[in-house]
C-alpha positions, 0 to 999 in steps of 0.5 A: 020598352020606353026610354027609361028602360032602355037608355043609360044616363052617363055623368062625368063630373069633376069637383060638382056642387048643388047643381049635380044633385038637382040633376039627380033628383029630377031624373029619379022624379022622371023615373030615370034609375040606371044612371053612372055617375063618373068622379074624375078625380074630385077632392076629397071635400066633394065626396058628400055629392057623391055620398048622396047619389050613390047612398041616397039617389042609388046611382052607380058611382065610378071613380078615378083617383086623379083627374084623367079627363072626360074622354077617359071618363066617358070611355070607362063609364061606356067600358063598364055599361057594355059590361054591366047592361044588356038589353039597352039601347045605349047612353045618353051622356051629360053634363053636371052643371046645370046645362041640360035639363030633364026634358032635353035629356029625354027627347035625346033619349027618345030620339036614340030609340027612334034611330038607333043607328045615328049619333044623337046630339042636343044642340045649343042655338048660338045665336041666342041672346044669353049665350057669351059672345066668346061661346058664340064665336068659338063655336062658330069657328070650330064649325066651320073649321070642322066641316072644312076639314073633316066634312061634318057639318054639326051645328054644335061641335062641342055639346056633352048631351048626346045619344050613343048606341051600344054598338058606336060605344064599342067603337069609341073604346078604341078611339083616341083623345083623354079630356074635352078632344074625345068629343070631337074626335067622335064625330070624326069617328061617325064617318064611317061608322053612323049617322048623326042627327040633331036634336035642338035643346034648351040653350041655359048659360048662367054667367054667374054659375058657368065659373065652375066649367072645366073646359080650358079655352086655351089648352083644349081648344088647342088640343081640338084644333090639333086634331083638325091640323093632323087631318090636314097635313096628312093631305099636306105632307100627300100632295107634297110627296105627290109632287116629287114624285111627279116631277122625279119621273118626269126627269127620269122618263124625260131621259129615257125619251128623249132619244125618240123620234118625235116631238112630243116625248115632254107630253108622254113623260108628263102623262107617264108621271102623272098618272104614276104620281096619281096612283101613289096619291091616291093609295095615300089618300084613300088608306091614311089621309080620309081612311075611306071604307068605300068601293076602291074602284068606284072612288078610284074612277071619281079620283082620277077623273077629279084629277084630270078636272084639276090638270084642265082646270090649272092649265086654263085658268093659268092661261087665262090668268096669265093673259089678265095679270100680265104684269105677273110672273107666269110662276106668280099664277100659277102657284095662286092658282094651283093653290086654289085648286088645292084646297078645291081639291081637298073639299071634293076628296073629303066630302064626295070621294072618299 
């Protein structure tokens, strides 16, 4: 079976113009048939676009009374596929505005068929010379961001053309996010669940057409970086109750041993505490900050020997520090560097442990 038998195309779509048409007609030319069209809450004066792809291109139309977003019409075209369609191998979502082409949709297509276990994503390059310097810069921000803090490194964050398997598209029905975050909140779900492959495809931006773009670079980038800011406070708000904890049963245990005979009971309380406030981080950490499915014990042995790393490694600088800046407070330091190793801390977590 080729691409055209086995891959469904999806098309979310608000208030369309010619563009989506010519889309239509060229994939009907290539042989492409099972396409679902998704009319997120056009006005009535675009319901000839929709005439036309579905009377006369013989595409399936689905349609929402108000506009509800791409994510929430993604989510239902994928519902309805799962329902409608057995023997494929999953989807290949588009864009209606003129940005993906045939040829780039069909080597998404192929590239799913070869690897049918990986989000497919056809990147833009951005450093093409018509794309906008607001496109550019956006993009490179948002990349850089995204792999800082959920450890997935894609060079095109926002592309619509990707392939999505059956499986992964039943993962996704569950998966938060009603307009443009939905987007990024799949690529957050591959972690656990698949790999992603990248596949280049022709970069069109036509200033003079892209007015019709839904995508609020304000309101939706905020809704996207919200998102990486909840990731990231989740670790936030770990660490912190991390550190109470640690220094609560550090007075605690500092009470109960101060009565013994010897020198060192301030050692023993600040190992007894740590390695308690350790193992509350760590729970934390693994089920509700970067909800790992690896081995327990396997990432629990990694954790605890990054956290001794980090306890030589905040001893030793401090120290260092302390004798290079002396005109500082040894507070000043230590803080500096603790917050260095924090964000160390967070990138070995996400990337290797967990």
């Amino acid at each position: 079976m080729d691409v055209i038998e086995t891959i469904v195309i999806v098309i979310p779509t608000l208030d369309p113009d010619d563009r989506l048409i010519e889309l239509l007609q060229n994939l009907k030319r290539r042989g492409f048939y099972k396409i679902v069209l998704v009319n997120d809450g056009s006005g009535i004066e675009y319901d000839r676009y929709f005439e036309i792809a579905e009377k006369q291109l013989g595409c399936i139309v689905l349609k929402h009374a108000v506009n509800l977003g791409k994510g929430r019409a993604l989510k239902d075209a994928f519902n309805f596929i799962l329902s409608s369609y057995e023997n494929i191998v999953g989807v290949i979502t588009a864009d209606s505005d003129g940005q993906h082409t045939v040829d780039c949709i069909e080597k998404c297509g192929i590239a799913l068929m070869e690897n049918p276990d990986s989000l497919i994503l056809g990147v833009r390059n951005f450093d093409d010379n018509n794309v906008p310097w607001k496109s550019e810069l956006g993009n490179k921000i948002t990349r850089k961001v995204c792999n800082f803090i959920c450890g997935i490194d894609v060079s095109d964050t926002q592309t619509g053309l990707r392939g999505i398997s059956k499986d992964f598209m039943r993962e996704l029905l569950s998966v938060s996010g009603e307009r443009f975050e939905f987007e990024t909140q799949m690529l957050i779900a591959t972690k656990n669940f698949c790999k992603i492959k990248e596949i280049p495809i022709k970069t069109i931006y036509d200033s003079k057409k892209n007015h019709s773009s839904h995508f609020d670079p304000i309101k939706d980038s905020l809704k996207i970086y919200k998102i990486f800011g909840t990731i990231f406070f989740k670790y936030i708000f770990s660490s912190l109750s991390s550190s109470v904890i640690d220094l609560l049963l550090f007075a605690i245990f500092s009470n109960l041993l101060v009565g013994w005979k010897t020198l060192y009971y301030i050692t023993y309380a600040t190992i007894f505490s740590r390695i308690i406030s350790s193992l509350y981080n760590y729970i934390i950490n693994y089920k509700f900050v970067f909800f790992s499915k690896k081995g327990k014990r396997v990432a629990g042995a990694y954790y605890f020997i990054l956290v001794i790393i980090q306890m030589i490694l905040s001893a030793l600088l401090v120290t260092v520090g302390v004798q290079i800046f002396n005109f500082l407070p040894i507070m000043i330091v230590k803080i500096s560097v603790d917050t260095i190793l924090f964000f160390l801390s967070y990138h070995v977590q996400q990337r290797y442990i967990f």
